[in-house]
C-alpha distance (Angstrom), angle and dihedral (degrees) to the residues before:
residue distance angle dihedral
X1 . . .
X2 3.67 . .
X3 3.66 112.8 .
X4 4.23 123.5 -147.7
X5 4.34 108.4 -50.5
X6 3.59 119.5 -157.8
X7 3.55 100.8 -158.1
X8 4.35 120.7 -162.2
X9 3.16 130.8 -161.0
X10 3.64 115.2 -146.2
X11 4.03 102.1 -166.3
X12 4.05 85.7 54.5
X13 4.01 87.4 51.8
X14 4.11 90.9 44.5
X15 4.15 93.5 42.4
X16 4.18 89.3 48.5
X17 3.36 88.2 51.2
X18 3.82 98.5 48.4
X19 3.74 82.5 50.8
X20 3.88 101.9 49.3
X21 3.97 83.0 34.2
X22 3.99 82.9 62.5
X23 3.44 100.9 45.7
X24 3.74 92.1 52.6
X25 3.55 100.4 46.7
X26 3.77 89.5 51.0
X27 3.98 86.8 66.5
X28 3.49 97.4 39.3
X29 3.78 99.4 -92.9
X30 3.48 142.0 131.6
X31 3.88 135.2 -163.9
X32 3.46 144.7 -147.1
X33 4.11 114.4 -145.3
X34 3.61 110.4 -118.4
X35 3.51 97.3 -138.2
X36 4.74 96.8 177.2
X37 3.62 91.6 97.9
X38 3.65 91.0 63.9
X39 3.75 92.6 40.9
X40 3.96 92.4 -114.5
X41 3.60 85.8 -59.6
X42 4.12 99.8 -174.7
X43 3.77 89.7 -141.7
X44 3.71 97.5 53.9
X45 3.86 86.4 42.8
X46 4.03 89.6 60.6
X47 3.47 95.1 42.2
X48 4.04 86.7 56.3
X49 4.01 90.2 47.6
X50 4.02 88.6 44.3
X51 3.91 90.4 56.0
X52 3.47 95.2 45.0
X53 3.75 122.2 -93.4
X54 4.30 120.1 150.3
X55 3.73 93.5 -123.1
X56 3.88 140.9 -43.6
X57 4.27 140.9 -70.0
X58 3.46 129.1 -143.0
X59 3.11 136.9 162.4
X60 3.69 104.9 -167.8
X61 4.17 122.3 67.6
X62 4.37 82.9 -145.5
X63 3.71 84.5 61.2
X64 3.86 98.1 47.6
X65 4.08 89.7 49.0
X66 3.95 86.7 53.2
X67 4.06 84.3 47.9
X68 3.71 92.3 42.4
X69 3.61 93.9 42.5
X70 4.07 97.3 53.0
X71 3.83 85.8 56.1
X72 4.16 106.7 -100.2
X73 3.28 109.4 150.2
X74 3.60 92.3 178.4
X75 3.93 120.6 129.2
X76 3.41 112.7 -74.4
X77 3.92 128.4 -154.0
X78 3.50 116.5 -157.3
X79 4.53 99.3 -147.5
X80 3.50 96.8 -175.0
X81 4.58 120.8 73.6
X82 4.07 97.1 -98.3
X83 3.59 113.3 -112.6
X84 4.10 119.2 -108.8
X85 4.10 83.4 -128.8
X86 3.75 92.7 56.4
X87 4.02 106.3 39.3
X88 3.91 94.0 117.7
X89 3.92 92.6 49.6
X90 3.93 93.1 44.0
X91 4.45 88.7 44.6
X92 4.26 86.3 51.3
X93 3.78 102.5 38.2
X94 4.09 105.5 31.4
X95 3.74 136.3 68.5
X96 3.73 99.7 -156.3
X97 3.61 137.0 -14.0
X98 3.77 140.3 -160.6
X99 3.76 120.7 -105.2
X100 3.69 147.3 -178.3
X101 3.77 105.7 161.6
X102 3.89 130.7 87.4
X103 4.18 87.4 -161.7
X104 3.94 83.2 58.0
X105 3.95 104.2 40.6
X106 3.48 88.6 49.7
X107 3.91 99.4 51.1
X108 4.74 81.0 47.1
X109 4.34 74.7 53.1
X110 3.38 100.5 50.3
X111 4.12 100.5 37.7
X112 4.00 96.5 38.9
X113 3.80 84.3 53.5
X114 3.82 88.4 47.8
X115 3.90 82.9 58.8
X116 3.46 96.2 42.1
X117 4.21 90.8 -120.5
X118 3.61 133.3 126.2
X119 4.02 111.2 -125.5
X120 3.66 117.5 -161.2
X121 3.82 118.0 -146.2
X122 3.89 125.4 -171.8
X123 4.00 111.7 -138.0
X124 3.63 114.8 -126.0
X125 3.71 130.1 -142.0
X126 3.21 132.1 -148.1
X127 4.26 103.6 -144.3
X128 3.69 97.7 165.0
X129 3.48 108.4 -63.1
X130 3.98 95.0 104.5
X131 3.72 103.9 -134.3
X132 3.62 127.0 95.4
X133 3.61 123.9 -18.7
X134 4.17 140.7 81.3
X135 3.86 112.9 -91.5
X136 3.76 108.8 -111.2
X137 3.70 102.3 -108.1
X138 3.43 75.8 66.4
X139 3.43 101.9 70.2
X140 4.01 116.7 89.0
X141 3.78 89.9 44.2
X142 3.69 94.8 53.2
X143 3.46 89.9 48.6
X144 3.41 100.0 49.5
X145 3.89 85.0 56.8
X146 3.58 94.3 45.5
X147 4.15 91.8 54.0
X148 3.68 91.9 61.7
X149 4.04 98.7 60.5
X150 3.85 111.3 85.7
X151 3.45 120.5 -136.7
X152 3.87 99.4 32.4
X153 3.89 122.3 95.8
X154 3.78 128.5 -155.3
X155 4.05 100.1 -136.1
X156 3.79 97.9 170.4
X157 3.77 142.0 -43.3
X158 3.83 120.5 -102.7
X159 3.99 137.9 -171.7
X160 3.88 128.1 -151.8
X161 3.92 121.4 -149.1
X162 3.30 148.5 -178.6
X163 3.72 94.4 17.6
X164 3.75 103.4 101.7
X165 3.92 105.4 1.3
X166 3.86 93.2 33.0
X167 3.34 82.0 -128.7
X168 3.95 111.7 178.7
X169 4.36 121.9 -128.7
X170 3.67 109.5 -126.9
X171 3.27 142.2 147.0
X172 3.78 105.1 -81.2
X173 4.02 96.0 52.2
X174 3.70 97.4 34.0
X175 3.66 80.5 50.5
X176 3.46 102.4 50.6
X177 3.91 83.9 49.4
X178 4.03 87.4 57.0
X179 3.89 88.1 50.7
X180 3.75 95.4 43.2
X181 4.32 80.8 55.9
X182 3.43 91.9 50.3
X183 3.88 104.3 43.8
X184 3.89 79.2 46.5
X185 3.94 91.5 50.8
X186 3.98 86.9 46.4
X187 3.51 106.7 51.3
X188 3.94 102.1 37.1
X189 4.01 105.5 26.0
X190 3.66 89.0 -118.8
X191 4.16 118.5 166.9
X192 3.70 104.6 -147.4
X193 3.25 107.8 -175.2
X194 4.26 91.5 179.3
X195 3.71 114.7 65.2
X196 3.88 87.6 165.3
X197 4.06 105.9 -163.8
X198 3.68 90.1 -166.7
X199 4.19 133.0 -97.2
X200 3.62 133.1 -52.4
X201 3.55 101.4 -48.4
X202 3.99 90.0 73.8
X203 3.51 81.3 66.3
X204 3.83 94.1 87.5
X205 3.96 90.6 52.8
X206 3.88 88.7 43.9
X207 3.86 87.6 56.8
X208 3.77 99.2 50.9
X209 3.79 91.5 56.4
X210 3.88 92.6 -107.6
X211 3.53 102.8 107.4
X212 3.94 108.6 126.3
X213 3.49 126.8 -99.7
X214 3.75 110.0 -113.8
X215 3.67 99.7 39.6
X216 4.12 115.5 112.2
X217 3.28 107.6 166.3
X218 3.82 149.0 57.7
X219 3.82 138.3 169.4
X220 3.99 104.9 -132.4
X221 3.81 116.7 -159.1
X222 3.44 120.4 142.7
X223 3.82 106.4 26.6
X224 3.79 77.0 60.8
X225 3.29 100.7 57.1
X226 3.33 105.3 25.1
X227 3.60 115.4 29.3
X228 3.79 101.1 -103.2
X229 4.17 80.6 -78.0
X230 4.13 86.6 153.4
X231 4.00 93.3 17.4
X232 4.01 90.8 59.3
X233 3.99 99.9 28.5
X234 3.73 103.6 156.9
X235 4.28 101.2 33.4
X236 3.84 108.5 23.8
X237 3.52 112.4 -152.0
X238 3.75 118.4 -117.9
X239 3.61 100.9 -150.4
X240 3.82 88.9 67.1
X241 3.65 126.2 65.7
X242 3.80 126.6 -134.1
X243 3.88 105.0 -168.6
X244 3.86 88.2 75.6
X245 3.96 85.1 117.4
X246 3.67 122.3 40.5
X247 4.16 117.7 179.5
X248 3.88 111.9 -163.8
X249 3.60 136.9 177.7
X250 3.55 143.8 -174.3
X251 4.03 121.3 -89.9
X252 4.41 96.9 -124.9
X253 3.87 95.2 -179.7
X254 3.71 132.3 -7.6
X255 3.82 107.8 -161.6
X256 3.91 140.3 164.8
X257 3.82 109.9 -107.0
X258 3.70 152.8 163.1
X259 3.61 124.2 -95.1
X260 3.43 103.0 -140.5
X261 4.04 119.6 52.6
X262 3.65 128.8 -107.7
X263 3.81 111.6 -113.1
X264 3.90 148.2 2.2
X265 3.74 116.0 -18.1
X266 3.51 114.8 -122.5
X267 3.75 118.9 157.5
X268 4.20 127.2 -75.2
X269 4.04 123.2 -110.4
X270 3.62 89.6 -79.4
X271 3.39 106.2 50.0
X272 3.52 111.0 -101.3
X273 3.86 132.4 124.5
X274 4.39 103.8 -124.1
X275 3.63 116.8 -146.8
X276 4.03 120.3 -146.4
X277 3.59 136.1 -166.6
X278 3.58 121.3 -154.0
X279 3.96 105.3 -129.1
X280 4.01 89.1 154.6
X281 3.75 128.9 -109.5
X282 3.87 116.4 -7.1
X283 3.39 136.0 -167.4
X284 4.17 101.1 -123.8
X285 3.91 124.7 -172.8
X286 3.91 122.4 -167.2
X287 3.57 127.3 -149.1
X288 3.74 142.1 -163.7
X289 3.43 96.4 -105.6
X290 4.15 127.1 105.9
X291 3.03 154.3 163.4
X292 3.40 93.4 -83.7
X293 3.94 82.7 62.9
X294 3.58 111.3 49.6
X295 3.86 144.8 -11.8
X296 4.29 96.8 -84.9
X297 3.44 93.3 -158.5
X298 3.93 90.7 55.5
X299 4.19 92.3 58.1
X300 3.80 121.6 109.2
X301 4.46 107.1 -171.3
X302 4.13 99.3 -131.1
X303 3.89 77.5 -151.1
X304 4.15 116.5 88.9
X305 3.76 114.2 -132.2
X306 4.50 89.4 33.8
X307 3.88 115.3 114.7
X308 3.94 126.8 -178.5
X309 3.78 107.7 -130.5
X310 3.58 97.4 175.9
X311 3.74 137.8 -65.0
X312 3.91 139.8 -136.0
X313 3.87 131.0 -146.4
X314 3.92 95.1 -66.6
X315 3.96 101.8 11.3
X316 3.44 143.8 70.8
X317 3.77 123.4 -160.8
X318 3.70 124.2 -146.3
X319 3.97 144.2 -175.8
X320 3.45 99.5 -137.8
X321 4.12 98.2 159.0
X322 4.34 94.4 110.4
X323 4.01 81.9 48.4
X324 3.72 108.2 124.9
X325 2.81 120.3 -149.2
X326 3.90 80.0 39.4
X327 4.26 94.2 -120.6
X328 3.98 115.7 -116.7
X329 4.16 127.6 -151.3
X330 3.36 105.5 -80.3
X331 4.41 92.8 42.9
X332 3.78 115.6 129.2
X333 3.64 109.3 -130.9
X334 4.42 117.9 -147.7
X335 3.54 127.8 -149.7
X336 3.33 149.5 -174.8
X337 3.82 129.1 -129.5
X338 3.69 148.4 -145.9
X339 3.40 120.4 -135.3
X340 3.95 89.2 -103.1
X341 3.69 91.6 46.9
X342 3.79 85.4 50.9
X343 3.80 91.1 51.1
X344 3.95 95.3 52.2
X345 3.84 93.8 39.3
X346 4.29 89.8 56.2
X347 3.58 90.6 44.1
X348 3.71 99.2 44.1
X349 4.03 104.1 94.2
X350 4.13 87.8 -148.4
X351 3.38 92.6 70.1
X352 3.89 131.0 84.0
X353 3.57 119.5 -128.3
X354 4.11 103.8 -152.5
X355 4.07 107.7 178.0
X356 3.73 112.8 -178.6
X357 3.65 131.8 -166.4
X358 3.41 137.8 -119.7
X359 3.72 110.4 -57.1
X360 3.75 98.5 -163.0
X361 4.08 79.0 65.5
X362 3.58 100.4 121.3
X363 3.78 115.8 -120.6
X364 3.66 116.1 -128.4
X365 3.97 115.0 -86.7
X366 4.47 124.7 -113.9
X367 3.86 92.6 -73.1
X368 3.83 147.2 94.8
X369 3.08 140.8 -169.3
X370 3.22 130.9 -145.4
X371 3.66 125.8 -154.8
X372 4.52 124.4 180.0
X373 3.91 124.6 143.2
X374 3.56 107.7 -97.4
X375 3.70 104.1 -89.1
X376 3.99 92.5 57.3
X377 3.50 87.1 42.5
X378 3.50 93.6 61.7
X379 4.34 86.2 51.2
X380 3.66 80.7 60.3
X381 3.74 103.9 52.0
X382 3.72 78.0 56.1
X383 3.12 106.6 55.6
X384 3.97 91.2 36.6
X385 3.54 99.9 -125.4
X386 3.63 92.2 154.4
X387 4.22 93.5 51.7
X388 3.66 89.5 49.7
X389 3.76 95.8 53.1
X390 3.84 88.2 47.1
X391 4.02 86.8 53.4
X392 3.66 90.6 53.8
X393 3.88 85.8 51.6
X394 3.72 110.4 -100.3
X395 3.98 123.2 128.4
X396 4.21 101.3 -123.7
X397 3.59 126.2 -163.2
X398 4.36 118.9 174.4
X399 3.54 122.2 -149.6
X400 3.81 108.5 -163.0
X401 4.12 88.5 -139.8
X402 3.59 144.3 58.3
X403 3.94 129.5 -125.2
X404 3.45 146.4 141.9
X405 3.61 89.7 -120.1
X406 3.27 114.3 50.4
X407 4.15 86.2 39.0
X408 4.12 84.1 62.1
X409 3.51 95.7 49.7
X410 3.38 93.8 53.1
X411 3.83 88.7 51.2
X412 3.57 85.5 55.6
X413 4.18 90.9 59.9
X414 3.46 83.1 54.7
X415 3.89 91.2 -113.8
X416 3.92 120.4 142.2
X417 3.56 108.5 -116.0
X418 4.24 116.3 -140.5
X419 3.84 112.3 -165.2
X420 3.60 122.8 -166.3
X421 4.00 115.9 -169.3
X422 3.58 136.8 154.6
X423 3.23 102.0 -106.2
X424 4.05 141.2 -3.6
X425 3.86 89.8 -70.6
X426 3.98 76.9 86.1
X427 3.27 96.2 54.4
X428 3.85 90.7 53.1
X429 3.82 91.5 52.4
X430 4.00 83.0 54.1
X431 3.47 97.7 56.1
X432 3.29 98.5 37.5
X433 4.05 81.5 61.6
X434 3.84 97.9 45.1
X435 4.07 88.3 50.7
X436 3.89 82.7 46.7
X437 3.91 87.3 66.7
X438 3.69 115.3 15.5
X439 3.90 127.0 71.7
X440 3.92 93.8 -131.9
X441 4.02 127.1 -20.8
X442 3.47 135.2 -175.7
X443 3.76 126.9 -124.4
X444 3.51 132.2 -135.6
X445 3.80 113.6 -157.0
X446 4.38 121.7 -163.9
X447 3.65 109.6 176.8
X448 4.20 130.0 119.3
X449 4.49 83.3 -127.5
X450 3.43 132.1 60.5
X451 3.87 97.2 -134.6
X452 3.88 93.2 -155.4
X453 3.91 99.5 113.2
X454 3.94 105.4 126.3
X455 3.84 93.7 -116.9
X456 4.06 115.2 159.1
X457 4.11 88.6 -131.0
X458 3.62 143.7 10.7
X459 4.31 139.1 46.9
X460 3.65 96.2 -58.8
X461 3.83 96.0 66.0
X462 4.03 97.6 48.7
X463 3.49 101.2 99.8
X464 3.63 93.9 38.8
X465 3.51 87.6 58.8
X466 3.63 95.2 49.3
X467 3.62 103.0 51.6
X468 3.83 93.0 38.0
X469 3.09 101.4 -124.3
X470 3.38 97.2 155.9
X471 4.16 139.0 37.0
X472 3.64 92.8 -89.9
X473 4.09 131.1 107.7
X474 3.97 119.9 -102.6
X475 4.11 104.8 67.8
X476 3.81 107.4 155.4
X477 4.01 81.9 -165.0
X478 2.62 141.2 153.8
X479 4.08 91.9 33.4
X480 3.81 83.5 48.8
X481 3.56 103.1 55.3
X482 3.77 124.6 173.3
X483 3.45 113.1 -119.7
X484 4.13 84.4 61.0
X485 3.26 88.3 65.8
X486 3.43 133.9 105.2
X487 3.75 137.6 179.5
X488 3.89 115.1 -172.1
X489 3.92 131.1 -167.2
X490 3.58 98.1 16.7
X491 3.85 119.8 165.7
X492 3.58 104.7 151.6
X493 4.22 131.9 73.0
X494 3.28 131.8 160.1
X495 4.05 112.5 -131.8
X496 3.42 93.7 -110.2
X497 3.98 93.5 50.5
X498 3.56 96.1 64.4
X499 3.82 102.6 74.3
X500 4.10 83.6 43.6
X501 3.73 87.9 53.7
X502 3.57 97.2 48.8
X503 3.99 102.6 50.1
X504 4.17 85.3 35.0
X505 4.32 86.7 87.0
X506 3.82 90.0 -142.7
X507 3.58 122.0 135.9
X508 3.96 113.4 -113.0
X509 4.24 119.2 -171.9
X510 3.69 97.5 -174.5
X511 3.90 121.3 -157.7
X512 3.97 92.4 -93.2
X513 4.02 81.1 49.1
X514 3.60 91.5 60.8
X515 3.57 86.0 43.8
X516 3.49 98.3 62.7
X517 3.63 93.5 35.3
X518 3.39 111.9 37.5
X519 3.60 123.8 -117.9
X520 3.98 95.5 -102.2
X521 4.31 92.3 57.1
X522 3.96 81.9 46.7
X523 3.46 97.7 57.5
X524 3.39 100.2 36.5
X525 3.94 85.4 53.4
X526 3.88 89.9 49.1
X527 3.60 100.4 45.5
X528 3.44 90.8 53.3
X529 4.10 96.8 53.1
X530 4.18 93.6 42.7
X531 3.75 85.0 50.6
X532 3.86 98.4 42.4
X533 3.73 107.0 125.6
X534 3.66 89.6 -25.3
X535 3.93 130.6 123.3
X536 3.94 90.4 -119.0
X537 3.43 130.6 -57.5
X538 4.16 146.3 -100.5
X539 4.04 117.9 -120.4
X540 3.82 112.4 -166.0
X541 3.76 109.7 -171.9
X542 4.27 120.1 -163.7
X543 3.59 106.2 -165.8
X544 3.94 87.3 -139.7
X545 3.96 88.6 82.4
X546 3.93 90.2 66.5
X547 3.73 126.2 70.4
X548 4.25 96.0 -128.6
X549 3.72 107.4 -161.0
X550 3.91 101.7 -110.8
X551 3.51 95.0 5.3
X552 3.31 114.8 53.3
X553 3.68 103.8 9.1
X554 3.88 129.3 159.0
X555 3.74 103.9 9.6
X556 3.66 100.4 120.4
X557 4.13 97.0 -102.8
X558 3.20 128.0 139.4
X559 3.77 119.6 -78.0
X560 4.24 128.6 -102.6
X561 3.69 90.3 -108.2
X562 3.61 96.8 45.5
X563 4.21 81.7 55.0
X564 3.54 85.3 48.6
X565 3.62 89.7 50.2
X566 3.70 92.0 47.8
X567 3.25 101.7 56.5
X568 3.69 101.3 39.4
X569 3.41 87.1 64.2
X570 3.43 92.3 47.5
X571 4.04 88.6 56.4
X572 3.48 95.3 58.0
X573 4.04 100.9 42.6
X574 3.92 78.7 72.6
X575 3.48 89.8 -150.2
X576 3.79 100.2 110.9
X577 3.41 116.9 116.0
X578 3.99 107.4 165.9
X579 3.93 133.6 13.1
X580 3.56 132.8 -169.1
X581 3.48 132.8 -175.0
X582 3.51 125.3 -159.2
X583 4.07 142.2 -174.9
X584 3.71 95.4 49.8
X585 4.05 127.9 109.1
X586 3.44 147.1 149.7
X587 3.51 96.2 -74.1
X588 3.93 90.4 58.0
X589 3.75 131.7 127.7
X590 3.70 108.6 -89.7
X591 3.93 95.9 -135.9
X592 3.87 81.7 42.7
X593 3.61 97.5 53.3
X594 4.20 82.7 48.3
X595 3.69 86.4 52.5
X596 3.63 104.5 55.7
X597 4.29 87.2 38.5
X598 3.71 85.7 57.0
X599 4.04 86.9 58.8
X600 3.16 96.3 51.7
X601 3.68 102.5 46.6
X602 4.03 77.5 54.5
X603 3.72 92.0 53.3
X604 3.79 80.1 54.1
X605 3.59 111.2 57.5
X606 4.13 100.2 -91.0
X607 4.07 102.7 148.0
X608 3.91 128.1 -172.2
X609 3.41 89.3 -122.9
């Protein structure tokens, strides 16, 4: 049973930004995306960079790894004080960070000196709010202090309100904050290039033409990602869009029931004293979403005629009586969120975090084509693998060669390229095509070996290449990232692969995975992470991962209908954008050439019926 989905929607994220982007700009501002109430999600954080935004917040090192690890090496702001235990992480991984404490700066001084780097730190003030930050009559001494420790640089000075205090941005403190810049500009020559005005509850001010001169910078979170729903409470702004973030959860029993509960009152699980009203017998559905999921009291039903009445641990309790249509067992149920129901929701390990893509993306057009050096493309002229794709109504054109270029440009006809190669040096070239064109894709990856041994030449060092895993040239990051990766049927690793493999953040369904499994739940599960908030994704199939009757036989692969399987499913996801095959040539086996055509016209729609 499906558990709670959050599901994203990445062109919402990208056209917010544009907007706030806009509005900024027009006021001499620029922002960093405020990626912590997605948990560093990679995908929102390229959506953010695609609309616009200077670099990226975060307030949590985990997040910045998952950043660092999908390969964006935009700037990074570190929102939250850095801890004493984690100064060498926070000099190697971030760009600047916010700071209040002399104990702190210094220990950024003494290791960024250690590592010969320069860090840059943003100095907060505190202008009434009452969390982090040095009061202002603070200023010029802490300076002073700050000016003798090598290896740190004072790039601006910043406030934060309205978090803790619910302190309001207006003129007179974001002004002092400009004047506190200034007299700091004056009197020490100092080039800030961050006079940070706060988050996205200076919006508001911004908008009514009152924002301060002197302030350049903001961090912009929520009206990002959620619309400005608690940033612009009273008069929503229509330019921004609020269903960025839907929650929903699955309708467990939908039942006609009193109002008021049976019995003596005591208090619920969590310690609170419920109040009822009796309105009669209503018709109540429960769904699979808790506490333990999301902040209740933060959820808005999309659907007229739902109401939360409260929730437990593992349950949520509607009113679903004015539902029409009235909602059966089985229903999923939408709703909005806060921006603290938002928080708990990403954080909450139960829940499914489903980003999508643009869906005005176009999907690729009737054609194909097909790319193999001459000698394999002569195997296929034989074997008629372009005639059989026409009969299953694709356009085909072959190209008796294999490049990046001419790959891309027939990505940009909307055609879906198939490359055939002798080994994975193809598969490279494929890549290297599909990250030529698309914003971010996902890869699918069907071979019995890992290939990410950090070899100078040949197959095996491909994907370690690709997903830069190591110091070498070649990364197709960060449009490649990691976690959309997936490498299925793999039964063979090296002993110095495994510790690669495990801090890589790639999916891997091994052969005794798809044993337990089945290969139709791993597929489904791998399709859906190479396509996760991607434009589509690459397959690259080895034959070596299937047992091939009389060519392959007995090594513990997967089986020809299980490849069958595999890529059937892959045809109708409709998210495949590029294939290539590799392992076959001009030398091969005729009725093993037919085999591995026969899985590829699979991969591309060819039915029995």
């Amino acid at each position: 049973m499906p558990g709670p989905q959050v599901t994203i929607d990445l062109e919402k994220i990208e056209a917010n930004t544009r907007t706030v982007v806009s509005w900024c700009k027009a006021s001499g501002i620029s922002i960093f995306g405020v990626t912590k109430g997605s948990c560093g999600m990679p995908q929102v954080a390229r959506a953010m960079l695609r609309g616009g935004v200077r670099g990226l917040g975060e307030s949590r090192l985990e997040n910045i790894r998952r950043l660092r690890g999908a390969g964006i090496d935009a700037p990074v702001m570190l929102l939250r004080s850095p801890p004493l235990s984690l100064i060498d992480e926070v000099i190697r991984t971030v760009d600047i960070s916010l700071n209040s404490e002399l104990a702190i700066i210094a220990e950024l001084s003494r290791v960024a000196e250690r590592m010969g780097r320069i860090h840059d730190i943003i100095l907060m003030i505190d202008l009434g709010d009452l969390r982090e930050g040095i009061l202002p009559t603070d200023l010029i001494p802490t300076i002073e202090r700050i000016l003798e420790m090598p290896g740190i640089r004072i790039a601006g000075l910043g406030t934060n309100l309205t978090c803790f205090g619910a302190i309001i941005p207006t003129e007179v403190n974001l002004g002092q904050l400009a004047d506190l810049a200034g007299t700091a500009q004056q009197r020490f020559g100092l080039d800030l290039a961050y006079i940070s005005g706060g988050n996205s509850s200076s919006l508001p001010l911004l908008l009514s033409g009152n924002m301060p001169k002197g302030i350049n910078h903001l961090r912009i979170g929520e009206a990002i990602l959620q619309g400005g729903r608690d940033t612009f409470l009273d008069q929503p702004r229509q330019e921004l869009d609020r269903d960025v973030f839907l929650l929903s959860g699955e309708l467990l029993e939908v039942k006609m029931k009193p109002s008021m509960p049976i019995g003596i009152s005591g208090v619920d699980a969590f310690g609170g004293r419920p109040v009822f009203q009796d309105i009669g017998e209503r018709l109540r559905g429960i769904v699979n979403i808790g506490r333990e999921d999301a902040n209740i009291e933060g959820l808005l039903p999309v659907k007229q005629g739902v109401t939360v009445l409260g929730a437990s641990s593992d349950h949520l309790i509607l009113d679903v009586t004015d539902a029409r249509p009235v909602p059966e067992v089985g229903d999923r149920v939408n709703f909005r969120m806060s921006y603290g129901a938002l928080l708990a929701a990403m954080t909450s390990e139960y829940v499914e975090k489903l980003p999508m893509y643009d869906r005005n993306t176009q999907n690729p057009a009737a054609r194909v084509s097909i790319f193999a050096e001459k000698n394999v493309a002569a195997a296929l002229r034989k074997h008629t693998l372009d005639g059989r794709l026409a009969n299953i109504g694709y356009e085909v054109d072959l190209t008796p060669r294999v490049t990046v270029d001419e790959i891309s440009a027939s990505l940009d006809r909307r055609a879906r390229p198939l490359i055939f190669g002798a080994d994975h040096r193809a598969s490279f070239t494929a890549m290297s095509a599909v990250a030529a064109t698309l914003d971010a894709f996902g890869l699918l990856w069907f071979d019995a070996m890992a290939s990410v041994l950090p070899q100078q030449d040949g197959s095996e060092s491909v994907l370690y290449r690709a997903l830069g895993l190591g110091p070498g040239t070649g990364a197709l990051t960060p449009k490649l990232s990691p976690e959309n990766v997936v490498l299925i049927g793999l039964r063979e690793t090296a002993p110095e692969e495994v510790e690669i493999l495990k801090t890589s953040r790639v999916k891997i369904f091994t052969i005794a995975d798809i044993d337990a499994l089945g290969m139709r739940e791993v597929i489904r599960q791998a399709v859906q992470i190479a396509s996760a908030g991607m434009q589509g994704f690459h397959v690259s199939y080895n034959p070596a991962v299937t047992d091939i009757p009389g060519y392959l036989p007995g090594t513990g692969g997967i089986t020809v209908r299980e490849t069958h399987q595999a890529m059937e499913a892959i045809h109708q996801s409709k998210s495949m954008r590029a294939m290539d095959i590799t392992g076959l040539d001009a030398e091969a086996d005729p009725r093993f050439a037919s085999m591995i055509v026969h899985f590829a016209l699979s991969a591309f729609g060819k039915r029995i019926l």
